[in-house]
C-alpha positions in Angstrom: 16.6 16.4 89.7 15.5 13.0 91.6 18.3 10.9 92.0 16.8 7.2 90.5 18.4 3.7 89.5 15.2 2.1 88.2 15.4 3.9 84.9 18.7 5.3 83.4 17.5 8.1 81.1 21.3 9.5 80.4 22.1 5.8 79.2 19.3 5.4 77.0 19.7 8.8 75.7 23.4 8.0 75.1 22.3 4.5 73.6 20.1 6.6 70.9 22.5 8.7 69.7 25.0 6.2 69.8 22.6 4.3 67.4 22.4 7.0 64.9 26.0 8.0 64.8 26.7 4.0 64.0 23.8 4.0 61.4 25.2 7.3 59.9 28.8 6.0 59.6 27.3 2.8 58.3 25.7 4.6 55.3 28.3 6.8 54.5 30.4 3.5 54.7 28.1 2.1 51.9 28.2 5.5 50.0 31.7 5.2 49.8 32.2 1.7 49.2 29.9 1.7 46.4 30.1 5.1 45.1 26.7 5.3 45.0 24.6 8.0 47.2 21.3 5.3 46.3 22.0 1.7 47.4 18.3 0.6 47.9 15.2 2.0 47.8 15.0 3.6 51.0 17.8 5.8 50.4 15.6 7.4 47.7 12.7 5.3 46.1 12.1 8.5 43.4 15.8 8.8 42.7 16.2 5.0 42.5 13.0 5.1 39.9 14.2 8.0 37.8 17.8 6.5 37.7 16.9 2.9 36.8 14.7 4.7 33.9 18.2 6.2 32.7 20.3 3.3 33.2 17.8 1.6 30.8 18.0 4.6 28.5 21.6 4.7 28.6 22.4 0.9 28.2 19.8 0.6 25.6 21.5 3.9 23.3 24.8 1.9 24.3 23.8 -0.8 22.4 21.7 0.6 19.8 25.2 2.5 18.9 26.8 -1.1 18.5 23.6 -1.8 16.4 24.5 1.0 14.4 27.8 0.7 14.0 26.9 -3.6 13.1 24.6 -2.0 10.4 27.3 0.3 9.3 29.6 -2.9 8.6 26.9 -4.8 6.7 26.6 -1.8 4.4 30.4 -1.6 4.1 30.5 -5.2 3.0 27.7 -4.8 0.6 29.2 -1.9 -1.1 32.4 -3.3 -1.4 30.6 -6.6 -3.0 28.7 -4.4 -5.5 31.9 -1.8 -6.3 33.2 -4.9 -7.6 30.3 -6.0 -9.6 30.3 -2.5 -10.8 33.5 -2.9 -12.4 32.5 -6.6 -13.7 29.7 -4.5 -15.5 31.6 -2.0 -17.1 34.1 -4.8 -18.0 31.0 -6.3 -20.1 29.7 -3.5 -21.5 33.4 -2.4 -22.9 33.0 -6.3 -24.4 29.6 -5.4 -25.9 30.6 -2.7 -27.5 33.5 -4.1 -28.8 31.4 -7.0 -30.2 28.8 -4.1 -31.7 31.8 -3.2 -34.3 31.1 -4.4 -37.7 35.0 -5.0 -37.9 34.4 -8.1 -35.7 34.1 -11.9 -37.5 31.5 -14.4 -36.0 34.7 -16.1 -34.3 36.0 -12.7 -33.2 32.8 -12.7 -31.3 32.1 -15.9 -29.8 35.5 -15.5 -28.0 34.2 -11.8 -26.6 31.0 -13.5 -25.4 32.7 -16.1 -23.6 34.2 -13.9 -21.0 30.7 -12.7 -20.7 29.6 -16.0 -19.9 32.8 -16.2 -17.3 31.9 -12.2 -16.1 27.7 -13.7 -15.5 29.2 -16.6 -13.6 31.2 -13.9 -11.2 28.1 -12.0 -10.6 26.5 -14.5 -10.0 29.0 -15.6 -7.3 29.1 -12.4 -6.2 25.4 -12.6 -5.6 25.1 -15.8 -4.1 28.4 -15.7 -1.8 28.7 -12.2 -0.5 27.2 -12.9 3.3 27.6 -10.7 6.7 27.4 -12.5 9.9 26.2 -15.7 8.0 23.3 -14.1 6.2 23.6 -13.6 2.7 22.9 -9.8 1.6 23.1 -10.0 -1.9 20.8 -12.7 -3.0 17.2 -11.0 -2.1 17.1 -13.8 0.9 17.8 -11.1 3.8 14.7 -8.8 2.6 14.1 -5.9 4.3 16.8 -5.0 6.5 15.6 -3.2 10.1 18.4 -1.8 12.7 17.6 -0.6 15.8 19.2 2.0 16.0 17.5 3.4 19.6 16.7 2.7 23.0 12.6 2.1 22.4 11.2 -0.3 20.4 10.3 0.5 16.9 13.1 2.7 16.5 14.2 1.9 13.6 16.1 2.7 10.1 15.2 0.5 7.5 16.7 -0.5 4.1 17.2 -3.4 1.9 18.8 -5.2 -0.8 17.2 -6.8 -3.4 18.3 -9.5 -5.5 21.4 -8.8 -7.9 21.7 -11.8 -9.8 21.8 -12.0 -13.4 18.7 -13.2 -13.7 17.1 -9.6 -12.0 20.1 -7.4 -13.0 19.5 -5.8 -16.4 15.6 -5.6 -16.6 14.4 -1.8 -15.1 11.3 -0.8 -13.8 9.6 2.0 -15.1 6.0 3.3 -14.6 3.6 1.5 -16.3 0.0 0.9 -16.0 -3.1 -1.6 -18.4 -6.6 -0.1 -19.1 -9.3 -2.5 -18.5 -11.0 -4.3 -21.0 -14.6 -3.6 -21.2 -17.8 -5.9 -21.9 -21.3 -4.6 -23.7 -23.5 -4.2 -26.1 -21.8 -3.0 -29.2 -23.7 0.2 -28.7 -23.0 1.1 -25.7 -19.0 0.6 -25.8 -17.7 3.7 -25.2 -15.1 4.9 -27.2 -12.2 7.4 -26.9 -13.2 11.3 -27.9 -11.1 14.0 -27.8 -10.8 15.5 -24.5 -11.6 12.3 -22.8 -7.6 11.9 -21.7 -4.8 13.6 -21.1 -1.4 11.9 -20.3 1.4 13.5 -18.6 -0.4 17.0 -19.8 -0.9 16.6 -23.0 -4.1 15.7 -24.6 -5.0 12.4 -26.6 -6.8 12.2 -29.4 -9.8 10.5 -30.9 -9.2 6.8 -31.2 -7.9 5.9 -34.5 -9.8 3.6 -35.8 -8.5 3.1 -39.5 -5.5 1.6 -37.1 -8.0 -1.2 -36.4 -8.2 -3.7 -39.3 -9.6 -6.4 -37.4 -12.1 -5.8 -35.0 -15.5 -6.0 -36.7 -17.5 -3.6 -34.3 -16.9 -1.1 -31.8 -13.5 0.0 -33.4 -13.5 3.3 -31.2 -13.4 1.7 -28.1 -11.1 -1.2 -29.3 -7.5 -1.5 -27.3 -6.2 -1.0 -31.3 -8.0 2.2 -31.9 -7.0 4.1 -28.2 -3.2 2.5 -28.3 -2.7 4.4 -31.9 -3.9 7.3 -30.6 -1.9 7.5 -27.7 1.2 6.3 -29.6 0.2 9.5 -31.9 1.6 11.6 -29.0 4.7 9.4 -27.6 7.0 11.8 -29.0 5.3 14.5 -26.4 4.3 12.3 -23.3 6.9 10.2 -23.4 4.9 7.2 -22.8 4.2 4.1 -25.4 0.8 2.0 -25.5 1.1 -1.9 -26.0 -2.0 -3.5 -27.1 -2.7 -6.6 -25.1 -4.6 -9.7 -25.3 -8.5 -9.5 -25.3 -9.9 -12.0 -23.0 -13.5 -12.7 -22.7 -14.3 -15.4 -19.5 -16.7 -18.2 -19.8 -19.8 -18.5 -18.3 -21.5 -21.3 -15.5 -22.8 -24.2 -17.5 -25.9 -26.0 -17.3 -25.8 -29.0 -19.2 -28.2 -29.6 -21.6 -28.6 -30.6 -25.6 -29.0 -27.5 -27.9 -28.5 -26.4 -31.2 -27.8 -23.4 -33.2 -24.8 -20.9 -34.8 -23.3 -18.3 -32.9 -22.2 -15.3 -34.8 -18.2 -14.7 -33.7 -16.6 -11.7 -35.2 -18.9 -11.7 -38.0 -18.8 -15.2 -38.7 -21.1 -17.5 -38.0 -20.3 -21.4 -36.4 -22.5 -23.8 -36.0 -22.7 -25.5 -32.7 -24.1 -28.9 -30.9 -24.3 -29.6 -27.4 -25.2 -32.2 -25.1 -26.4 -33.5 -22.0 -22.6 -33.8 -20.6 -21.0 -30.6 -19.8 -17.1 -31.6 -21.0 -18.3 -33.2 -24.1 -20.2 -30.2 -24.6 -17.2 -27.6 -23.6 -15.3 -30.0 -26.1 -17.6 -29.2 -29.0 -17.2 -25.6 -28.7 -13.7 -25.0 -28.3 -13.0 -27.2 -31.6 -15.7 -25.8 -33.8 -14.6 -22.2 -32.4 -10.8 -22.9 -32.9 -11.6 -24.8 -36.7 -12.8 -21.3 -37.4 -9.9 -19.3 -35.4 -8.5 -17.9 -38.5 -11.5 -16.3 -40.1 -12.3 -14.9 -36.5 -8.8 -14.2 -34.7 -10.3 -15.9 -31.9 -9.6 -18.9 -29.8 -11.4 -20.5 -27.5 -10.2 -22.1 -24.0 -11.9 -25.3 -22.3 -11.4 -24.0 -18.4 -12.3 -27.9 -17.3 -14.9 -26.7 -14.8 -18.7 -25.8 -15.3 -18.9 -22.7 -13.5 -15.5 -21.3 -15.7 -17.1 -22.5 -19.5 -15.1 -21.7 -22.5 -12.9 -18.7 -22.3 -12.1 -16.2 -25.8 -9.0 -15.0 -26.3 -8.1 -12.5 -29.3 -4.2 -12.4 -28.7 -3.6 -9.5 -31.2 -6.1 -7.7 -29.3 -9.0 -7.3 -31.4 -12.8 -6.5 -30.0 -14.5 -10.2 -29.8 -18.0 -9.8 -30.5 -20.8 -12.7 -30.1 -23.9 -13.2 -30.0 -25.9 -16.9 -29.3 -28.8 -17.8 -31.4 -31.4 -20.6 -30.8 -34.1 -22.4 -32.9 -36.0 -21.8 -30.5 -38.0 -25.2 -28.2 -36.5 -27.6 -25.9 -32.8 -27.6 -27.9 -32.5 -23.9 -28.4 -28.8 -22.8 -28.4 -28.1 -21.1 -24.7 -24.9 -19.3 -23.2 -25.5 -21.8 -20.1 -25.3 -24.8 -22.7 -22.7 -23.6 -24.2 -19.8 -22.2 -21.4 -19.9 -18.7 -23.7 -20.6 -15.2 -22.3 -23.0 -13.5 -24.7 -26.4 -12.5 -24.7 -29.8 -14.8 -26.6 -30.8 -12.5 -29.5 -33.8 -13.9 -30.9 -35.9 -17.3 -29.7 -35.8 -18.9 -33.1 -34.7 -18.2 -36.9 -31.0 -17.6 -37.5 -29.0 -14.9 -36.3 -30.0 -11.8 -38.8 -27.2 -10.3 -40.3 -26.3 -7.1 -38.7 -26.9 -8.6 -35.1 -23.2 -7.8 -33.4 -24.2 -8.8 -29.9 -21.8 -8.4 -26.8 -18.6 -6.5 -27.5 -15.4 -7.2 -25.4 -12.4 -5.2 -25.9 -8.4 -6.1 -25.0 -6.3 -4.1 -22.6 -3.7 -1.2 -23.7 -0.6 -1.2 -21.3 1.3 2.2 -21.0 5.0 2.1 -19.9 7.2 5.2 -20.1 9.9 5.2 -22.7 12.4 7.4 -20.2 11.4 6.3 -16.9 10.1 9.0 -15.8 6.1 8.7 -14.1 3.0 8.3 -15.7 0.1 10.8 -14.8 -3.3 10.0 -16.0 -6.0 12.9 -16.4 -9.5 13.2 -17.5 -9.8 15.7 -20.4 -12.5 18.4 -21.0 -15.3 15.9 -21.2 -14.1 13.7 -17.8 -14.4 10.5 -19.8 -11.2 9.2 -18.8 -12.2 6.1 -17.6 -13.7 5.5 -20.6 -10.9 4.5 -21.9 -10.1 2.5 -19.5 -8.0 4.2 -17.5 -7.8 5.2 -13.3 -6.6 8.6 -13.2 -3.5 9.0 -11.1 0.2 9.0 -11.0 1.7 5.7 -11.9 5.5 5.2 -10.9 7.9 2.5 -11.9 8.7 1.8 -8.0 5.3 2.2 -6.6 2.0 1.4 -7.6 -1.1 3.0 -6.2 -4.6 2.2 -7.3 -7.7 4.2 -5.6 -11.0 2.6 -5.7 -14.1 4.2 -7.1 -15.8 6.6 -4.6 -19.1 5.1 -3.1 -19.1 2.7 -6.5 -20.5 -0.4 -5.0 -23.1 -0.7 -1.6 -22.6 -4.4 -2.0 -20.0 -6.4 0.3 -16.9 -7.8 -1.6 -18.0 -12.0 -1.4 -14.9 -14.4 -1.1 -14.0 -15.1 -5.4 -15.1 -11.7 -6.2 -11.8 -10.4 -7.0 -7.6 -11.3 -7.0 -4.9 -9.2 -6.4 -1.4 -10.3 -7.3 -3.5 -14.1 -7.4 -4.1 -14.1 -4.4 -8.0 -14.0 -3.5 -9.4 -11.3 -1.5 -12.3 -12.8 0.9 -15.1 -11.5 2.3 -15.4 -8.1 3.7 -16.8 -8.7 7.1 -18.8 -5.8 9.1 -17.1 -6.3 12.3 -14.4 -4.8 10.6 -16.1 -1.5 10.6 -16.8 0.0 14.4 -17.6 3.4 12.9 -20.2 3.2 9.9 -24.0 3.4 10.6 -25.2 1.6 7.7 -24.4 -1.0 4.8 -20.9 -1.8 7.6 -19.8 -4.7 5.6 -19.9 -2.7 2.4 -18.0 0.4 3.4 -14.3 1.1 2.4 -13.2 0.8 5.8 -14.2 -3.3 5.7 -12.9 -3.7 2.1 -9.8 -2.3 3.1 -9.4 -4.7 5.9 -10.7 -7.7 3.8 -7.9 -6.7 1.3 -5.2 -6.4 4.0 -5.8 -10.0 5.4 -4.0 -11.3 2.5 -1.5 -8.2 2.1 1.6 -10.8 3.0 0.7 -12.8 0.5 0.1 -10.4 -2.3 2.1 -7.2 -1.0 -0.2 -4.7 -1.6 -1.9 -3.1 1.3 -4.6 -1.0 1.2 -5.4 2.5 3.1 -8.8 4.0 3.7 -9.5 7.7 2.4 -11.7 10.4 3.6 -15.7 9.7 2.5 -16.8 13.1 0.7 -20.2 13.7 -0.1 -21.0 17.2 -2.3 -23.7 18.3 -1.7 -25.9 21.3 -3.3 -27.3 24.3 -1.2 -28.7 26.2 -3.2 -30.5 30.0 -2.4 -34.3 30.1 -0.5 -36.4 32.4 -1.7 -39.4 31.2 0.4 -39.8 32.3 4.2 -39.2 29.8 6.5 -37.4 27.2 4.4 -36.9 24.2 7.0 -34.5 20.8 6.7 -34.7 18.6 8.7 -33.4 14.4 8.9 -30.5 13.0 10.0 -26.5 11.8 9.8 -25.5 8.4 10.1 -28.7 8.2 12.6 -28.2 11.6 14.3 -31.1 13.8 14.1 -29.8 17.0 13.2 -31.1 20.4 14.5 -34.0 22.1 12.4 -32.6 25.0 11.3 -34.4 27.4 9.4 -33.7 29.9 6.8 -34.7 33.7 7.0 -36.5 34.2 3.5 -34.0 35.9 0.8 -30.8 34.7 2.2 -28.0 34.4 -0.2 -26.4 30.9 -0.7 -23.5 31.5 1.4 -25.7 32.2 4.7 -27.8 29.3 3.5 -24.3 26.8 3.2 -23.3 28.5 6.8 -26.7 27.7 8.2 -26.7 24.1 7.3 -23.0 23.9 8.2 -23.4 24.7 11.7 -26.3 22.6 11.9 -24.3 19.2 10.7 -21.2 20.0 12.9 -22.9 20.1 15.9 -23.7 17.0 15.8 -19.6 15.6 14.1 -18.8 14.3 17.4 -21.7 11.9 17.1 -22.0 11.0 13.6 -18.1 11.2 12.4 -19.2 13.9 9.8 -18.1 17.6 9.1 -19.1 20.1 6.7 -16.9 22.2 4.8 -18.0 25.1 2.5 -16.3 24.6 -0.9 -17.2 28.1 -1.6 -19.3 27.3 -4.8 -23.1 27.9 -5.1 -25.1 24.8 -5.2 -26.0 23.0 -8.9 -27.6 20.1 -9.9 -23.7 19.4 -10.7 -22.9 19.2 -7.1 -21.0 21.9 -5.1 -21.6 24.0 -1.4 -21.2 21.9 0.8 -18.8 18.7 1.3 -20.0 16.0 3.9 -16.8 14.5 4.9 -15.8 11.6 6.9 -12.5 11.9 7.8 -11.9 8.4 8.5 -13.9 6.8 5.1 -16.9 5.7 7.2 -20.3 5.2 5.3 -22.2 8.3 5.3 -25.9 7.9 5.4 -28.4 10.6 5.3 -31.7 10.4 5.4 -33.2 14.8 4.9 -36.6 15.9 4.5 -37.1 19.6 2.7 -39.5 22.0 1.8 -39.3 25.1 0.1 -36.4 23.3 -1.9 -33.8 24.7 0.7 -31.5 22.2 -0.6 -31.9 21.5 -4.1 -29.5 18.6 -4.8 -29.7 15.4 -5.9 -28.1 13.9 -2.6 -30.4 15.7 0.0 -32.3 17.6 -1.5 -34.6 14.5 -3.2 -35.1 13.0 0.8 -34.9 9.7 1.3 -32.6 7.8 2.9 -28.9 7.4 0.6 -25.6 5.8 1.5 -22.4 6.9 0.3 -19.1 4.4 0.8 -16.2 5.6 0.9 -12.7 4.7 -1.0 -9.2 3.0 -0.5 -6.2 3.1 -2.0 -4.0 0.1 -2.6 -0.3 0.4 -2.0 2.8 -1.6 -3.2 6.6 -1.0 -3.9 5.6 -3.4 -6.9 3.7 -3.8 -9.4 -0.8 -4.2 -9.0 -2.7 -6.8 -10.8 -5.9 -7.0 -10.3 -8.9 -10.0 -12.1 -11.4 -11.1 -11.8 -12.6 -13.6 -9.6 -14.1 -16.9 -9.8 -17.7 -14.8 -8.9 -16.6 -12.4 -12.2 -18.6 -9.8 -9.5 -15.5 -7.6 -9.1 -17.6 -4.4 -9.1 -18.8 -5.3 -5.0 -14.8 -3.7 -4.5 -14.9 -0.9 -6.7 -11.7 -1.9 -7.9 -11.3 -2.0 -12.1 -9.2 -4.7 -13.8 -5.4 -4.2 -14.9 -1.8 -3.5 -14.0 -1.1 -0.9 -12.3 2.8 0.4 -11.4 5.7 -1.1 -12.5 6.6 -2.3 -16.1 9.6 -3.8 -17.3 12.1 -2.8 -19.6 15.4 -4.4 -21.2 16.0 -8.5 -20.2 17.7 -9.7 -17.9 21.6 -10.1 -17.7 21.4 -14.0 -17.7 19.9 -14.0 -21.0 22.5 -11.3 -22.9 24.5 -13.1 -25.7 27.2 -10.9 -27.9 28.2 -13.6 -30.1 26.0 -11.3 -32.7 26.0 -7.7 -33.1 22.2 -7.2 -32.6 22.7 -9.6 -29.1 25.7 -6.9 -28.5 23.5 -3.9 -29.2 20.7 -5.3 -26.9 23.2 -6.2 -24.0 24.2 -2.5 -24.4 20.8 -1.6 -22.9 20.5 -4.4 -20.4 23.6 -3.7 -19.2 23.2 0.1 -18.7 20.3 -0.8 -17.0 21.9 -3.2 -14.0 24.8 -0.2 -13.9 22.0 1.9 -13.2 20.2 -0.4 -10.6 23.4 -1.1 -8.9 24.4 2.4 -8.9 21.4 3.5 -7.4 21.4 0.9 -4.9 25.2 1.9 -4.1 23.9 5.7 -3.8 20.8 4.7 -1.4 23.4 2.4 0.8 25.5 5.6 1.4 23.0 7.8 2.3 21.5 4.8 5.0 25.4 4.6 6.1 26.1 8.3 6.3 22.5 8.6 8.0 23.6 5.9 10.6 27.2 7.9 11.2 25.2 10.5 12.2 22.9 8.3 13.9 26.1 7.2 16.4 27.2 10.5 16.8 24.0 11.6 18.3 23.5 8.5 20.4 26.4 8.4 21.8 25.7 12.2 22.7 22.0 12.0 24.5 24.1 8.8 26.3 26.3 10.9 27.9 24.3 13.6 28.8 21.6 10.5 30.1 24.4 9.1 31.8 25.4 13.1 33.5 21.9 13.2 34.3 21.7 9.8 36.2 25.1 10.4 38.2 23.6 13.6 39.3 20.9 11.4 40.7 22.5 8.1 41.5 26.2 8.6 42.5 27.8 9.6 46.0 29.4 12.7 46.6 33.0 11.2 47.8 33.4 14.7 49.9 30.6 14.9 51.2 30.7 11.5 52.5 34.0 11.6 53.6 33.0 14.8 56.1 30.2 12.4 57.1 32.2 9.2 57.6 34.5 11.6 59.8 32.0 13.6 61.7 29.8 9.8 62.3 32.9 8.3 63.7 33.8 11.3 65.9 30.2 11.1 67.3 30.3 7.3 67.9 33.9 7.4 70.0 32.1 10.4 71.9 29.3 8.5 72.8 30.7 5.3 73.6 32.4 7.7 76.1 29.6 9.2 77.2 27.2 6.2 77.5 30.0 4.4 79.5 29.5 7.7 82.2 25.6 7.0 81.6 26.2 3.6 82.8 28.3 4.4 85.7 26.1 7.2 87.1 23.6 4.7 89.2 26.6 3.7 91.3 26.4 7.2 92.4 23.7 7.1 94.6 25.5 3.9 96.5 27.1 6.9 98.2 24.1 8.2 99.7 23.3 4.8 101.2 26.7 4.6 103.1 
C-alpha cells in the first residue's frame, strides 16, 4: 500500500463513521426523549400520515364521548323537569276528578280549580325556566336537538323537545286527513257508490243522502251525504267524519254595468253592477247576504279584482249557481260580477230547473282512538271520488303523494300553497335527467316545492315514474316495433309469428334495457298479459324522470293505449310530500292547482282535547273535559319521557363503544407512532460505544501521516 500524506483515506473513513454513530445516538436520543420512534417526517412520512389520521380519530371520539356524555346531562335535566310536571299532572287530574263528584257545591269547586290555576302557573314555570347550559329545553325554543356523537361530521343522534306549556299540553294529535271539495256541473259531480271506499278495511257505503236536508242538488256527492255514511261505520273503522265549510272562490273581475238574477241554491237574486269594480263587489255581497238565510250562503268581498266575491256555506251544504243575462251590452256576467259560475242562456230569465255549477264542502276524518287512518279504493276504484288520496294517514306524520303523470304543465308561481306559504315556479334546470316537458316533470315540482320547505316544513321526495304498458300476443309473421325512449332509438326487434305473450314481453324487454343506461328506463315483466286495461310490461324510471316514448307498430305487436297507438306521449312522474305535521294544501292566487298534481285538503295530524291553559273545574262538565285534556298531556309527557330514555340509554351505549374503538385507535397508533424504550436504549448504548471507538480511531487516522516523517530522516 503506497505510503501518501496528500489524502488521508483512514481519517475520512473514520470521520464517516464517526458521523453515523453521532447521528444514530442523536436519534435514539430524540426517541427517548420524546417517546416517540416518529419525530418528523423523515423518520417515516407513511407512519407519520397514518398516525396523524388516528390521532384525529382518536381526539375526535375523545370528544365526541364528552359530547355524549353533555347530551346525556341535558336529558337528565329534562327528565327530571318533566317527572315533576308529571306529578303536577296527576295532582290535577286527582283535582278533576274530585271536582267531577256531584257531592261537590259551586264553592266546593271554585276552591279545587284554584289550585289548578296555581298547578298551570307551575307548569308553566316549569316550561319556561327549565334551561341546560343557558338554553332553555322545555319551551320548544331549542328545536331539534343534534349531538355529535362521532369523530366525522354528520354523525349524529338527534332528538327534540317540543313545547310543554299549557297552552300545547292537553291537545293530542291523531291521524286525520280533509277530502277536497269539488266544483262542476251538477251532473257531472260524482257521488259516493258502494265500493268506491274503504277505510281502515272496511267498506263505506252509499252516500246518505236523506242526511242532507239542505243542499238543493248533487246531494250524493255533498260533504253531508259522504260524512253520514262514513260515520255509519265509526263503530268498525274507528274513524269519525266532520263536515266542513264549503267554499267556492271568486273569480277575476272585469268591470262593467250588467243586469240580471242569479239563481243561488234554488233561489233567485237579483243583481246590478257597474262600471267600478268595488261598488260592484259591494252590490253582490249585500244582495247575496240579504238572502243568506233562504240560501245558507254568504258571500265574501276579497277587496281585489282578480279574488271577486267568495261563497261560503259554513254548515257545509253544496252551493250551486248559475248567472243569467238579458242578454246586450248589460247582460249579467261572472267577470262583472266576482262569482264563479257558468252563463246559462243569453237572455230570458234563468228557467227553472237550471242548477248550474255545483261546489261541494270538505269532510275531515280524525281517528277516535288514535290509531292511523288508511284510505282504499273499493271494488269500483272511485275513491278519489270522494275526495279522498288513498294512503296511510298518521297523527305524527303526514304524507301526501301527487297524482301519477296528472299534469304535463309547469307549476306557475300562485298556483298552489302549502302550509301558506306559496310554492313558485317549477324551473327545468331543476331537472338534469328528463328528455322532454323538464319543467313539468316531478323531479322540478319536487324541487320548486322544497325551496320553500323551511318555511312550510314539508319537504317533498321524488318516486319512481312507471308506465304500464300492454304487450299483447302476434299472431302475424314478422311483427316489428320500432321508435324510441326519452330520444333513444331502440333496437327493431321482431317477433317470430305465433309467439306467446310472454316471449313477446321478453322480446320488447331486452330491447328497452339495452338502451337503460341511455335513456334512464327499465322494463320489468309484471307477469300479466297485455289488455287495453294496462299490464306486461312496466316502463320504469327509477329516479321519477319524464318518460317519453315516441313507437311505431305494425301487426299490432303492442296493442296498448300507451305504445301501441304511436305517437309521441309523455308520462311525469310523482312526489310525495313529507312532514312531522300536519299538510294543508289551497289554492293559489292562479286557482290552477292541477299544474302540481296535488289535490286540496289536510292531510296528517288532527287535534283532539284543548289545551291545558284553557281547563276550568269550577263546573262538573269543565271537570269532566279536563279529565280528557289532562290524560292527554300525561300521555304526551310520558311518551316524551319514554323517547328521552331510549336517546339516553342509546347514548350510554354510544360512550361505551366510543371509548372502545378510541382505545383500540389509540393501540393502533402507538404501534405506529411510539418508541420502543428497549430498543432504543440497545441503540443509544451500541451509538455511544461506536462514537468513543471512533473518536479513538480517527485520532490514530490523524496521526498516521506523521509516519512517513520517518522515512524522510
Amino acid at each position: 500500500m503506497a505510503m501518501v500524506i496528500n489524502s488521508n483515506i483512514q481519517s475520512l473513513n473514520a470521520q464517516r463513521n464517526l458521523s453515523n454513530a453521532q447521528n444514530d445516538m442523536k436519534t435514539a436520543m430524540e426517541r427517548l426523549t420524546s417517546g416517540k420512534r416518529i419525530n418528523s417526517a423523515k423518520d417515516d412520512a407513511a407512519g407519520l400520515a397514518i398516525a396523524n389520521k388516528l390521532t384525529s380519530q382518536v381526539r375526535g371520539l375523545d370528544q365526541a364521548v364528552r359530547n355524549a356524555n353533555d347530551g346525556i346531562s341535558l336529558i337528565q335535566t329534562a327528565e327530571g323537569a318533566l317527572e315533576e310536571s308529571t306529578n303536577i299532572l296527576q295532582r290535577m287530574r286527582e283535582l278533576s276528578l274530585q271536582s267531577a263528584n256531584g257531592t261537590y257545591s259551586s264553592g266546593n269547586r271554585g276552591t279545587l280549580n284554584a289550585e289548578v290555576t296555581q298547578l298551570k302557573a307551575e307548569l308553566d314555570r316549569i316550561a319556561t325556566t327549565t334551561s341546560f347550559n343557558g338554553q332553555n329545553i322545555l319551551d320548544g325554543s331549542m328545536g331539534e336537538l343534534s349531538l355529535q356523537v362521532g369523530a366525522q361530521s354528520n354523525q349524529t343522534i338527534t332528538t327534540g323537545i317540543k313545547e310543554l306549556s299549557t297552552s300545547t299540553l292537553g291537545v293530542a294529535q291523531t291521524a286525520g286527513i280533509s277530502s277536497q271539495g269539488k266544483t262542476d256541473a251538477a251532473a257531472s259531480i260524482p257521488g259516493l257508490g258502494t265500493g268506491d271506499l274503504i277505510i281502515n278495511g272496511i267498506a263505506i257505503g252509499a252516500a246518505i243522502t236523506d242526511a242532507d236536508k239542505s243542499s238543493v242538488a248533487a246531494k250524493s256527492g255533498s260533504a253531508i251525504s259522504v260524512a253520514a255514511a262514513i260515520n255509519e261505520k265509526t263503530a268498525e273503522t274507528g274513524v269519525v267524519a266532520t263536515v266542513g265549510e264549503t267554499r267556492l272562490g271568486g273569480t277575476t273581475m272585469t268591470a262593467g254595468a250588467g243586469t240580471g238574477d242569479i239563481k243561488l241554491n234554488g233561489v233567485t237574486i237579483a243583481l246590478t253592477t257597474s262600471t267600478d269594480a268595488a261598488a260592484s263587489r259591494n252590490a253582490v255581497v249585500s244582495a247575496i247576504n240579504a238572502r243568506s238565510s233562504e240560501t245558507g250562503v254568504t258571500a265574501i268581498d276579497s277587496g281585489t279584482d282578480n279574488g271577486g266575491v267568495s261563497l261560503v256555506a259554513a254548515d257545509g251544504r253544496n252551493i250551486a249557481i248559475v248567472i243569467g243575462g238579458e242578454g246586450g251590452a248589460t247582460e249579467l256576467t261572472a267577470a262583472k260580477t266576482g262569482l264563479t259560475s257558468v252563463i246559462v242562456g243569453a237572455a230570458g230569465a234563468i228557467p227553472p230547473a237550471t242548477v248550474g255549477n255545483v261546489t261541494t264542502g270538505s269532510v275531515s276524518l280524525s281517528s277516535i282512538d288514535g290509531k292511523d287512518i288508511k284510505i282504499e279504493s273499493g271494488a269500483t276504484g272511485n275513491a278519489r271520488d270522494a275526495g279522498f288520496y288513498e294512503g296511510t294517514f298518521k297523527g305524527n306524520q303526514a304524507q301526501i303523494t301527487s297524482d301519477l303523470g296528472a299534469n304535463l304543465t309547469a307549476i306557475q308561481s300562485g298556483d298552489v300553497v302549502i302550509n301558506g306559504v306559496t310554492v313558485g315556479p317549477s324551473n327545468a334546470l331543476s331537472d338534469t335527467a328528463s328528455f322532454a316537458n323538464k319543467d313539468a316533470s316531478a323531479i322540478s315540482k319536487a324541487a320548486a316545492i322544497n325551496k320553500v320547505s323551511d318555511q312550510t316544513g314539508v319537504t317533498a321526495v321524488v318516486n319512481e315514474n312507471v308506465v304500464r304498458n300492454n304487450i299483447g300476443q302476434d299472431t302475424a309473421a314478422g311483427g316489428v316495433v320500432s321508435g324510441t325512449i326519452n330520444g333513444v332509438a331502440i333496437t327493431n326487434f321482431t317477433v317470430i309469428a305465433g309467439a306467446d305473450a310472454a316471449e313477446t314481453r321478453q322480446a320488447f324487454m331486452n330491447a328497452v334495457n339495452q338502451i337503460s343506461g341511455q335513456t334512464g328506463v327499465t322494463a320489468r315483466d309484471t307477469g300479466e298479459t297485455g289488455t287495453t286495461g294496462g299490464g306486461g310490461v312496466e316502463l320504469i324510471a327509477a329516479d321519477g324522470r319524464n318518460i317519453t316514448t315516441n313507437f311505431t307498430t305494425d301487426n299490432r305487436v303492442l296493442v296498448g293505449a300507451q305504445l301501441g297507438n304511436g305517437g309521441v306521449l309523455t308520462q311525469a312522474g310523482s312526489f310525495t310530500l313529507n312532514s312531522d305535521k300536519s299538510i294543508t294544501v289551497e289554492r293559489g292566487s292562479s286557482d290552477a292547482i292541477a299544474n302540481s298534481g296535488l289535490r286540496v285538503g289536510t292531510y296528517g295530524a288532527a287535534d283532539s282535547g284543548g289545551a291545558l291553559k284553557n281547563i276550568d273545574i269550577s263546573t262538573a262538565k269543565g271537570a269532566q273535559d279536563a279529565i280528557f285534556a289532562i290524560d292527554n298531556a300525561i300521555e304526551t309527557i310520558s311518551s316524551i319521557r319514554g323517547d328521552l330514555g331510549a336517546v339516553s340509554n342509546r347514548l350510554d351505549f354510544t360512550t361505551k363503544n366510543l371509548s372502545n374503538v378510541m382505545e383500540n385507535a389509540a393501540a393502533a397508533r402507538s404501534r405506529i407512532e411510539d418508541a420502543d424504550f428497549a430498543k432504543e436504549s440497545a441503540s443509544l448504548s451500541r451509538a455511544q460505544v461506536l462514537q468513543q471507538a471512533g473518536t479513538a480511531m480517527l485520532a490514530q487516522a490523524n496521526a498516521a501521516p506523521q509516519q512517513v516523517l520517518s522515512l524522510l530522516q
